[in-house]
C-alpha positions in Angstrom: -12.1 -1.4 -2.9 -11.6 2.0 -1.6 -8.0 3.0 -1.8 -6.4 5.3 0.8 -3.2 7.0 -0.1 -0.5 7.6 2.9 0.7 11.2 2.7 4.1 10.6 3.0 3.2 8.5 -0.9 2.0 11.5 -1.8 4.5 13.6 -1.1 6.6 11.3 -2.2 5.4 11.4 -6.1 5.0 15.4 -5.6 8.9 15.1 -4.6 9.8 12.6 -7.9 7.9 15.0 -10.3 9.9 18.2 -9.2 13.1 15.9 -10.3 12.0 15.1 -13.3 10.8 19.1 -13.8 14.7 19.7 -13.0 16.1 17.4 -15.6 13.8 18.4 -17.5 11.0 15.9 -17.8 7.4 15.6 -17.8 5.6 15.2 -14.2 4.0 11.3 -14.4 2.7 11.5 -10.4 -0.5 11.8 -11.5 -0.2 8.6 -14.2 1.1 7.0 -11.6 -1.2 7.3 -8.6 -3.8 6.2 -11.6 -2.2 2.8 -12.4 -1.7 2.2 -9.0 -5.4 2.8 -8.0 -6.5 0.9 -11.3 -4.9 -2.2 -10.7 -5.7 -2.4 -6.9 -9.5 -1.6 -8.2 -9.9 -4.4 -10.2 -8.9 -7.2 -7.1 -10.1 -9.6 -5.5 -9.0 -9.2 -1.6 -9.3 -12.0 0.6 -8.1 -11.0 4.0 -7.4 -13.6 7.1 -7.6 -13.0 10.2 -5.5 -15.4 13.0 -6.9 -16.5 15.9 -3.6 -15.5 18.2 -2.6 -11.9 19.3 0.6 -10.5 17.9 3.3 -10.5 20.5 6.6 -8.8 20.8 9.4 -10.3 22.6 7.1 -12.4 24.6 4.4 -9.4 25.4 1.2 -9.4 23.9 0.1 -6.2 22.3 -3.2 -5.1 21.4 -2.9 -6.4 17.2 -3.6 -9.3 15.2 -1.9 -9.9 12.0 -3.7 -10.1 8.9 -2.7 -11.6 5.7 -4.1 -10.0 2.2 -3.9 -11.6 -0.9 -4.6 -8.9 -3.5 -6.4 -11.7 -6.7 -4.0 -14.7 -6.6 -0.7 -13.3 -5.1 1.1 -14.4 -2.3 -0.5 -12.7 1.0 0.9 -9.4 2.9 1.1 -9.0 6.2 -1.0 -6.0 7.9 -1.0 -5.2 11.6 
């Protein structure tokens, strides 16, 4: 699986390592963004796809909703 990081995550973990410079501590963005990308690595995806079209208070839009179960874990929804 190719995992693609959202910048505002990024910038996130940039934001929670100049804290922990602050107080003091050791940067662990880097550690983190590596456990992260490790465990999703090593699963299993299984990804459904519903036959209906998402709608929004009654109108359909142009999305389906998909459920992925990352190994044996409950589904998330994607749009």
């Amino acid at each position: 699986m190719n995992i693609i990081w959202k910048q505002t995550a990024l910038q996130s973990l940039i934001q929670l390592d100049m804290w922990r410079e602050d107080n003091g501590w050791s940067a662990i963005g880097e550690h983190l963004v590596e456990v992260i990308e490790n465990y999703f690595v090593k699963q299993e995806m299984s990804i459904y796809i519903p036959g209906k079209v998402v709608a929004i208070k009654g109108v359909p839009i142009h999305m389906r909703m998909v459920l992925i179960s990352p190994g044996k874990s409950e589904p998330y929804k994607v749009f």
